[in-house]
Each structure stands twice: as structure tokens, then as C-alpha cells.
Steps between C-alpha positions, in 0.01 A plus 500: 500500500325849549305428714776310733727835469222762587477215808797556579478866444217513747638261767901629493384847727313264770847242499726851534299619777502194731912450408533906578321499826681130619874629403435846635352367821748243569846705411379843632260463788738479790471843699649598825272657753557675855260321770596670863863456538514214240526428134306267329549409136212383321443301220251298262591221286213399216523074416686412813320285778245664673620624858613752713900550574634638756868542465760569805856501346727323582310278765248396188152538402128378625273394226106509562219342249245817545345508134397267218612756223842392307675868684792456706494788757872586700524716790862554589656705802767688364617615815436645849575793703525336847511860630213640397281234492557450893397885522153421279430163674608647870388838470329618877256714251401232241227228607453145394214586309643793380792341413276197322328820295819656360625157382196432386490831298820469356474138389208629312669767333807325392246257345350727336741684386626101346150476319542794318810413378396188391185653306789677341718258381210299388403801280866580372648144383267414249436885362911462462518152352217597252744813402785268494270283244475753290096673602486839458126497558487800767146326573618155482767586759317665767233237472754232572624681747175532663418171455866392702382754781162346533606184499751545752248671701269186462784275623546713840144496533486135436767471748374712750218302547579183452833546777517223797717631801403133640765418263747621764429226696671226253833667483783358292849606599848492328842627613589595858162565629364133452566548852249752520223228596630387828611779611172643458297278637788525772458861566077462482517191761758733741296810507175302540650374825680833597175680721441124684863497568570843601174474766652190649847623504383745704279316745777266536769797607210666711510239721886503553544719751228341747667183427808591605330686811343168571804309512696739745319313738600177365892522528812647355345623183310787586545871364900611447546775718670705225569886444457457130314335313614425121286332193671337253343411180610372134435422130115651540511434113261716440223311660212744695441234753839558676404859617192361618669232741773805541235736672347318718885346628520884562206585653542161758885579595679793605701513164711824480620438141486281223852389294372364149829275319347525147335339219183733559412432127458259256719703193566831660245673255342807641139334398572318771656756728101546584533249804711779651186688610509212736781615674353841563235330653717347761576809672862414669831537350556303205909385434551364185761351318463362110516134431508350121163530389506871600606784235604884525080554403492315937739798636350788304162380597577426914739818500142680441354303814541723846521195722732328232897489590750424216801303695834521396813494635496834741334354800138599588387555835142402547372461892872519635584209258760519222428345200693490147479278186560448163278434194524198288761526187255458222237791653640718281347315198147340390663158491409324798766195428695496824901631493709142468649316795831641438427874491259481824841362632690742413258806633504357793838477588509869373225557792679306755875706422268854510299445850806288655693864457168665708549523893102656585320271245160448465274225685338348230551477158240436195587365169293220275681239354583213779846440351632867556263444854751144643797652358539834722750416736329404866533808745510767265112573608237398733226360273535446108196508364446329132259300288497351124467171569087525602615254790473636878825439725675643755873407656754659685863519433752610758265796598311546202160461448433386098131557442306376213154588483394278207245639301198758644361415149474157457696577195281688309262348250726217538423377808103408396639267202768264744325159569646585907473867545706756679399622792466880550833580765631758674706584788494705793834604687493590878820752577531578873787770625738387750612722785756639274253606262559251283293333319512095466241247286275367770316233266338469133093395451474327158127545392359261245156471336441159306277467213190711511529620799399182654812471742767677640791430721755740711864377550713733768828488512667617839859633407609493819360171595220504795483118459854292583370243230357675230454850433217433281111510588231434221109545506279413286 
């Protein structure tokens, strides 16, 4: 029986150690850190399956099997400063690799930092539950709570070497992001294809214009004789290919302007506001008006853009034409659900009593959503020009011209998972002046590039019909 109790005796400090460094570990590990403009919490679980966790509330969590030890480890993003993390990420000053280094730097740190409070708790819980047992041992207790440290330090070692980041590649997913896998593989697959696209997008548009020249010859298609020249493009959806197509349509036709009817993003986040450097790139005047996907992060961002031009209802007047618009409803939100049937209704009746009351009113007008587009009242402007539904179209209406260009996009990331693909569109309005010094909507050129870059087709529309059957030509 002695011999069993001094057994005891001998074993109980080993049994309070392990149960000291488990509890403390497991209730008081979690530790916030600051990692660039983010917080990550961080935390280490002892007897839990062995993985990595990496934890996104509320859209759920990512586990990874990287490690054979029983240690559950949890990364969690606290939260983000979408501010300051476009200034670290964006910054003219900071380079990729420099960029990689500081992230690098401060991952290790944090880590760090997370080690040695580990070591700590693994030294503290079982010189406190050996206390709390009744050792007063001054000797006793600092060796237990040097064996906790070391062994704590063995386990990081242990884990250190022993960690798999090939585990990432066998992802399990719960919550809202068990999405995350297609959409992944969606976004690698897009931007795999984006350079082969945007090089035949553009040889396809480079040969526009000496198409067009070689027709002239050919019949009534020809080259509009036109004193201004208008592009119209839509619902980019934040897709780098568009500006690609959009250049060389430039750089081929005597454009004066371009109108843009919205949607330029995906979520209106001002990570994405990068495409915007784009649009400096383009090097004519820019008129924008917001669509749904678009945010108040779009205007503060293009309102920073020289060549960029806010519309709104004052009329602008850009090569002699005068244009006005209106953004979309929900623009002034991150919510990119659409405003319902019955309010789009209703602002547009509100815009068809205001400019009905205006004698000198503009020639065209620019707004997004097609439903707010069909319902101004016919007459009230020379052109409308709208776009939403990622379909091209053009019709006229007792003297106005309702011009959808589709989408210049393809819709975004979108576009590259639909079995039948959009085709990239825009459109190209020909104004002449009449004697009066008027001007009057000569036709509309409705670009279109299929696939990847493969095909493309033109459809002009002649307003004032040059044919006395069909005021429609199409090449292909």
C-alpha cells in the first residue's frame, strides 16, 4: 500500500502538468493580432483533430489536414479595414515583392509572438494546478513549470516540422463558402484565359475599321458620315478584357467620347475600384453613370479620374453634345439587388413629369436599368442610352433612339462559367448636325465579340433609314 501511494506521489505532478498545459492551452490561447490592415485571431486547441482552420464569419470556415499531431490550429479574420488595406496593397511606392516581404515579416512576428505565449501558458497551468493541489515545493513548482514550457516548446517544434501545406489542397468546407470551390476554380479558369482573350479581342477590333473601309466599296454600308462620334459601353463587371477591346474600338474610330451606363463592378468595393486605372488609360472623356453593382467607393474613386465625368441631372456638354443621366437607385448602397419593378416605375414617371417641364433639353440621356430606359416617355431626348440586361438592342420610338449596349464585359467572371457565352458588345452612335445646327442620330454600330475572340459580328442600324426595306445591315 506504500509503495502504491509514494506511486502515486511520484506520478500525480507528471498527470497535473499535462491537465495544466491542455486546459490552459485550450481556454486561454486565443489572441488577436494586427496583420496589415487586418485582424487575425489565433488559436490552438490540444486533443482536437489534427488540421488547420481557417475561419471567415459569417460565410463559414475552411478546414485543411496539414499535421499528424492531435492540435487543432484556427486562424480567424476578425475584421478588415477595406481602406487601408487598398492603400498597402495599391500603394504606387510599395512593390510586389516588397509587398510579399512585409507580409511575410509580419506573419512571422504575429507567430511568434503566438509561440511565446503558448510556452507560457504551458509553463503557468500546471505550476497553478500544482498550487491549487496543495505543493508548496518552490522547487517542485518551477520544475513543473519548466517542464509545461518545454514540452510545449517540443510540441511547436514537433509541429513545425512535421506541417504539410499540401494539405491545402484537400479542403473541406462548411457554411456559406462551400461555394468557395467553384467559384475558385471559376475565377483560376477566367484569368487563365484573360491575356488569350484580351490579344484576340483586340486583333479582332483592329481589323474593324479596314473592314468597314472595304465594304464602302461594296454598297450602302460604308463609313457614316457623322460629326460625332459616340461609344457606348455597359456592365464591364469588372472584367480587364473590356478596356482591352475598348482601346483599340478607340484607336480604329473617330470616337469623341465614351458614355458608360453602369455596373463597372462586381460589389462596388474599392479593391476593385483598381480596374479604374483602365479608364485613365483611355485618354477621352469618360461619362459615367452608376448601375446596381456599383457603390459610393465607384464615384469617389472615378471623381479622382481627370478624363472621368460624373452625370447627373445638369446637362453636360461634351463635343457640342448634351448629355444628362441618372444613377441607379441602389448605388448608394453595397447591395447590388436591383430596386423592385414598382419603384423603377415610379422614378421614372418622376423623370418623365421633370424633363417634360424642360423646353432646351438634352440629346441623350444615360441611366442603367432597362426598365427606367423603355419607360421615358418617346421624344423627350434624342438617344436613351441604357444597359442591365447584358443583351445588345437598339429601337426607335417616335424619335427616340433606345440604345442598349449589352455587356462590354461579358458579364464579368460570369460570362466564362455560361455553357453559351456572352459576347463582348458595344455600341457606337453616329450624330450628324443639320443645317440648323442641330444635331440628329444618323445610325448605331453594335460590336460583338463571341467566345474567345474567335468571331465577331457588326449590326448598324440606320435611324433614318438609307434602305426602303430594312434599315438594318450586318457583317460578320
Amino acid at each position: 500500500m506504500q509503495q502504491l501511494t509514494k506511486d502515486r506521489r511520484r506520478h500525480l505532478p507528471v498527470l497535473f502538468i499535462v491537465m495544466g498545459l491542455v486546459l490552459f492551452i485550450n481556454f486561454f490561447s486565443a489572441a488577436d493580432y494586427q496583420l496589415l490592415s487586418t485582424v487575425v485571431k489565433l488559436k490552438m486547441n490540444l486533443g482536437y483533430a489534427p488540421e488547420t482552420r481557417i475561419v471567415l464569419p459569417p460565410v463559414g470556415q475552411i478546414a485543411a489536414p496539414t499535421h499528424w499531431l492531435p492540435v487543432r490550429l484556427s486562424v480567424e479574420l476578425r475584421s478588415v479595414d477595406l481602406a487601408q488595406l487598398q492603400n498597402v496593397v495599391f500603394s504606387p511606392s510599395l512593390a510586389t515583392d516588397e509587398l510579399l516581404r512585409v507580409l511575410w515579416a509580419g506573419a512571422v512576428r504575429i507567430l511568434a509572438l503566438f509561440a511565446v505565449k503558448l510556452i507560457g501558458l504551458g509553463a503557468a497551468g500546471p505550476l497553478l494546478l500544482l498550487s491549487l493541489a496543495g505543493e508548496r515545493n518552490p522547487k517542485k513548482l518551477i520544475r513543473s513549470g519548466a517542464a509545461g514550457a518545454v514540452l510545449v516548446l517540443l510540441l511547436l517544434g514537433t509541429l513545425y516540422f512535421t506541417y504539410d501545406t499540401t494539405g491545402f489542397e484537400h479542403l473541406e468546407y462548411e457554411g456559406m463558402i462551400q461555394a468557395a470551390p467553384w467559384v475558385l476554380n471559376l475565377a483560376w479558369d477566367a484569368f487563365d484565359q484573360v491575356e488569350e482573350l484580351g490579344e484576340r479581342v483586340q486583333a479582332l477590333a483592329r481589323n474593324l475599321y479596314s473592314l468597314l473601309q472595304e465594304v464602302e466599296n461594296l454598297g450602302p454600308l460604308g463609313l457614316v458620315q457623322a460629326d460625332v462620334v459616340v461609344l457606348h459601353v455597359s456592365d464591364i463587371h469588372n472584367n480587364p478584357v473590356a478596356y482591352n477591346f475598348v482601346k483599340q474600338v478607340v484607336s480604329s474610330f473617330p470616337v469623341d467620347f465614351i458614355m458608360d451606363t453602369g455596373d463597372l463592378t462586381d460589389w462596388g468595393t474599392a479593391l476593385e475600384m483598381e480596374i479604374a486605372r483602365r479608364i485613365e488609360d483611355v485618354e477621352l472623356p469618360y461619362l459615367f453613370v452608376t448601375g446596381n453593382h456599383d457603390s459610393p467607393e465607384v464615384l469617389i474613386r472615378l471623381s479622382a479620374i481627370k478624363n472621368a465625368v460624373l452625370i447627373g441631372a445638369e446637362a453636360t456638354s461634351m463635343a457640342g453634345l448634351r448629355v444628362a443621366g441618372t444613377g441607379d437607385l441602389v448605388a448608394d448602397s453595397f447591395l447590388a439587388t436591383p430596386a423592385s419593378p414598382s419603384e423603377l416605375d415610379a422614378y421614372a414617371r418622376e423623370l418623365n413629369a421633370k424633363w417634360s417641364q424642360v423646353a432646351d433639353r438634352p440629346e441623350i440621356f444615360m441611366v442603367h436599368n432597362h426598365l427606367v430606359a423603355e419607360l421615358l416617355e418617346p421624344g423627350l431626348f434624342s438617344a436613351v442610352a441604357y444597359g442591365h440586361t447584358h443583351g445588345w438592342g437598339v429601337k426607335e420610338r417616335e424619335g427616340t433612339v433606345y440604345s442598349n449596349a449589352g455587356t462590354t464585359g461579358a458579364a464579368g467572371i460570369r460570362g466564362f462559367q455560361a455553357r453559351e457565352p456572352l459576347p463582348y458588345s458595344l455600341s457606337l452612335l453616329y450624330f450628324s448636325r443639320d443645317e440648323e445646327g442641330t444635331f440628329r442620330l444618323q445610325a448605331v454600330d453594335g460590336v460583338h465579340v463571341t467566345g474567345l475572340g474567335t468571331s465577331f459580328s457588326l449590326h448598324r442600324t440606320f435611324i433614318h433609314s438609307r434602305n426602303s426595306d430594312d434599315n438594318v445591315e450586318i457583317v460578320r
